[in-house]
C-alpha positions as CSV (number, residue, x, y, z in Angstrom):
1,X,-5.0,14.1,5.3
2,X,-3.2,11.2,3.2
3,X,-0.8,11.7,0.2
4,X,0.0,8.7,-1.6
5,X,2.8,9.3,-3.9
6,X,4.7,6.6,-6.5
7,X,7.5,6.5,-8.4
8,X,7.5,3.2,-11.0
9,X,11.3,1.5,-10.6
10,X,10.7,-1.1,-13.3
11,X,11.7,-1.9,-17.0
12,X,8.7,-2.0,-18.9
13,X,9.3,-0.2,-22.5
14,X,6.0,1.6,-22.4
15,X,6.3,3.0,-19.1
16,X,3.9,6.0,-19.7
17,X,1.2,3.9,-20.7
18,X,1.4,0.8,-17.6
19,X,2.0,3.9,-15.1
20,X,-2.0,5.7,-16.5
21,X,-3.2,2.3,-16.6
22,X,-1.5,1.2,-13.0
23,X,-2.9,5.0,-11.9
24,X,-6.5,4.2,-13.7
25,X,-6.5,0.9,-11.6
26,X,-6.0,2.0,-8.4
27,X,-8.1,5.0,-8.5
28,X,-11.5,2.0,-8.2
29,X,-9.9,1.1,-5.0
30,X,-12.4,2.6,-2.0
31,X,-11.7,5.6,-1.0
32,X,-8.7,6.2,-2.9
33,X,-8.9,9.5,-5.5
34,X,-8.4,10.1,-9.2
35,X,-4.1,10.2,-9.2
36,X,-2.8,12.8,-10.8
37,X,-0.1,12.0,-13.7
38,X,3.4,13.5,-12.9
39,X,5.8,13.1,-15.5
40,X,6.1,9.6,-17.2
41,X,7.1,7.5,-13.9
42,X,5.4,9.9,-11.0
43,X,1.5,9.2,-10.0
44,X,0.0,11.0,-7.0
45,X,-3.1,11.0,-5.0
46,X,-5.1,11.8,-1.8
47,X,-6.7,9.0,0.0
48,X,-9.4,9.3,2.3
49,X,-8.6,6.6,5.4
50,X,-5.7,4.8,6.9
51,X,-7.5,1.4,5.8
52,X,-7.7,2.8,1.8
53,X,-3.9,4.0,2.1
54,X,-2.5,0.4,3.1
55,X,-4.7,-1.2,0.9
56,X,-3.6,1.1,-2.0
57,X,0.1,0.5,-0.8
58,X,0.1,-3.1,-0.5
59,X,-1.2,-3.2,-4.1
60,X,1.8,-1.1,-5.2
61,X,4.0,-3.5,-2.8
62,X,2.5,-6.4,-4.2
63,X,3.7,-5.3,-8.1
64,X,7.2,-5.2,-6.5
65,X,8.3,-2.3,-9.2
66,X,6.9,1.0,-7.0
67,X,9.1,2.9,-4.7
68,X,6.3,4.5,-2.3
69,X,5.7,7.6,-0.4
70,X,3.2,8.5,2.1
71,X,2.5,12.1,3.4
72,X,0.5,12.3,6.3
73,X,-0.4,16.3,6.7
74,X,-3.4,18.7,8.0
75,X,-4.2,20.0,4.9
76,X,-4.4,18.9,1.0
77,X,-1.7,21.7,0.0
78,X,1.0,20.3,2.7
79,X,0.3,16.8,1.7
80,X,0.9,17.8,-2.0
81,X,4.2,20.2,-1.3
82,X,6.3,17.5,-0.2
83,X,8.5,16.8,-3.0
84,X,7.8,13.0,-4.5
85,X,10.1,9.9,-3.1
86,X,13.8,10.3,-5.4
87,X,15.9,7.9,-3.7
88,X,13.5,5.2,-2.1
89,X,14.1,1.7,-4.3
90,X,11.3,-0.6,-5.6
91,X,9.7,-2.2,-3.4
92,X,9.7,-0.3,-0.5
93,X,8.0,3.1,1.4
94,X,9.1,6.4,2.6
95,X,6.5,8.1,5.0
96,X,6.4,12.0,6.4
97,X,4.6,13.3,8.6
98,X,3.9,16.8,8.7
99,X,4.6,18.5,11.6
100,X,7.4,16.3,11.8
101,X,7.7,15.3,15.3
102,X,8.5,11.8,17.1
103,X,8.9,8.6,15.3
104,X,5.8,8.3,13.0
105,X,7.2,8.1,9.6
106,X,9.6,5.5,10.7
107,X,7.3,3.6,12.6
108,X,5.0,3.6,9.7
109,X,8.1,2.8,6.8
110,X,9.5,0.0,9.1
111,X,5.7,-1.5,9.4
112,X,5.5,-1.5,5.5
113,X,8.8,-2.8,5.3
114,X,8.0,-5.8,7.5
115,X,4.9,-6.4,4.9
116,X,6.9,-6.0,1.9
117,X,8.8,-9.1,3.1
118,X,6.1,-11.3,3.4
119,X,4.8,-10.3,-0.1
120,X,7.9,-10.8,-1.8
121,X,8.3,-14.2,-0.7
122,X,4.5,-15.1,-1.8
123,X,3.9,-18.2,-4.8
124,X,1.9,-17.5,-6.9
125,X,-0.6,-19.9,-5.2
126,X,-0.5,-17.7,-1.7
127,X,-0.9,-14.5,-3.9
128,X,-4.4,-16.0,-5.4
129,X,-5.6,-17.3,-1.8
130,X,-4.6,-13.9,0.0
131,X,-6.3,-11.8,-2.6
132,X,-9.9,-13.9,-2.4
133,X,-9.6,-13.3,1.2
134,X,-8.6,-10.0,0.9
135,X,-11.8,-9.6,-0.9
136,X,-13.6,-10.3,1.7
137,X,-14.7,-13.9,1.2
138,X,-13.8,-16.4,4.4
139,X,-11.6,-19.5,3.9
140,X,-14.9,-22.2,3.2
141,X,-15.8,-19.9,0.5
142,X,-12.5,-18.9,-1.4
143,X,-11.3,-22.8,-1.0
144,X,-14.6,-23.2,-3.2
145,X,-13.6,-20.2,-5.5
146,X,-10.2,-22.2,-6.2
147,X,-12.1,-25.6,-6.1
148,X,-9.5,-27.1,-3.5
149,X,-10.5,-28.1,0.0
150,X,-10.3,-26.0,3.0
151,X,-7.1,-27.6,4.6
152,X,-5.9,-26.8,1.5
153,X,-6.7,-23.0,1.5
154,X,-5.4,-22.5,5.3
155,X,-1.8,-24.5,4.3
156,X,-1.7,-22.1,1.5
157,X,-2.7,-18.9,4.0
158,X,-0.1,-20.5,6.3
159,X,2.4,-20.9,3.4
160,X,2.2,-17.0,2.1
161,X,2.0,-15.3,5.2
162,X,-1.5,-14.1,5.6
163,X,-1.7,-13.7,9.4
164,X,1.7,-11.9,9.3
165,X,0.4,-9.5,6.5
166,X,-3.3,-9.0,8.2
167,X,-1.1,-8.1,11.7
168,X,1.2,-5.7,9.2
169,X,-1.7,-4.1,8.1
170,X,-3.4,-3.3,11.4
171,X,-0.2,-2.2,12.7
172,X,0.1,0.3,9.4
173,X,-3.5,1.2,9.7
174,X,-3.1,1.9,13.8
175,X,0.4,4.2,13.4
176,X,-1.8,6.6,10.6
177,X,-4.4,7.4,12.7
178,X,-1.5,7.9,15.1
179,X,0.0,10.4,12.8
180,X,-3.0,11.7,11.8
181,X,-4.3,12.9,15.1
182,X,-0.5,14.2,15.5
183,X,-0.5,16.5,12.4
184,X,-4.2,17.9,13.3
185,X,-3.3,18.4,17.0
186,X,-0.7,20.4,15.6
187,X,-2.5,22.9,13.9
């Protein structure tokens, strides 16, 4: 069972309204559910698969003004009573794993640290080519979306760190179902 929990660290003045929209957003991502409003700053939800958690995650990464927590429990109500991330900064993701046993939650924080770095340090140019292929489409095919040429779309995949994030992820993605099978074999 996956918790997804968010605090929002920015400045916007209407901070109530971007954090329903932001939560509204989200909630279309596969196999992510409705997220509950907590307070003006606070969003939470349950997600359904490792692959739908790091997807919601980087998207939160990717916005640079969420501090992140992850709960990896058995069941719905543990995943829920862990209290939401307080102290964790922008940017960045706080994972607990329920049993807590071994090194999972800092396994999984340090791999979404590592994948916070390369999308802070993305143009605005390697944020528009990673998201096409994030979407699915291959490099011939987003190059034409962008109208440049296909040397031009792997430079800019080269430039903003695409191999590095798509490694991050798997690496996320593998240490969940990790913790998963931990916090089910525990019960």
């Amino acid at each position: 069972m996956f918790s997804l929990q968010a605090r929002y660290r920015g400045r916007a003045v209407r901070r109530a309204e971007l954090v329903r929209r932001s939560a509204e957003a989200l909630a279309t991502l596969p196999g992510v559910g409705e997220f509950e409003l907590l307070g003006v700053e606070d969003i939470r939800a349950i997600v359904d698969t490792p692959e739908a958690l790091c997807d919601t995650v980087m998207a939160l990464l990717s916005d640079g003004e969420w501090a992140v927590g992850i709960v990896v429990a058995p069941t719905i109500s543990e995943a829920c009573d862990v209290p939401l991330v307080r102290s964790t900064r922008a940017g960045s993701v706080q994972a607990t794993v329920l049993p807590l046993g071994g090194t999972f939650a800092q396994d999984i924080s340090a791999a979404f640290a590592l994948i916070a770095h390369v999308l802070a340090k993305r143009t605005f140019e390697g944020r528009e080519a990673t998201s096409l292929m994030r979407s699915g489409l291959n490099q011939n095919e987003a190059a034409a979306e962008l109208g440049i040429s296909k040397q031009a779309m792997s430079q800019r995949l080269q430039a903003a760190g695409w191999q590095a994030e798509t490694a991050g992820w798997r690496l996320a993605v593998n240490l969940l179902i990790q913790a998963n099978q931990h916090a089910h074999n525990s019960i």
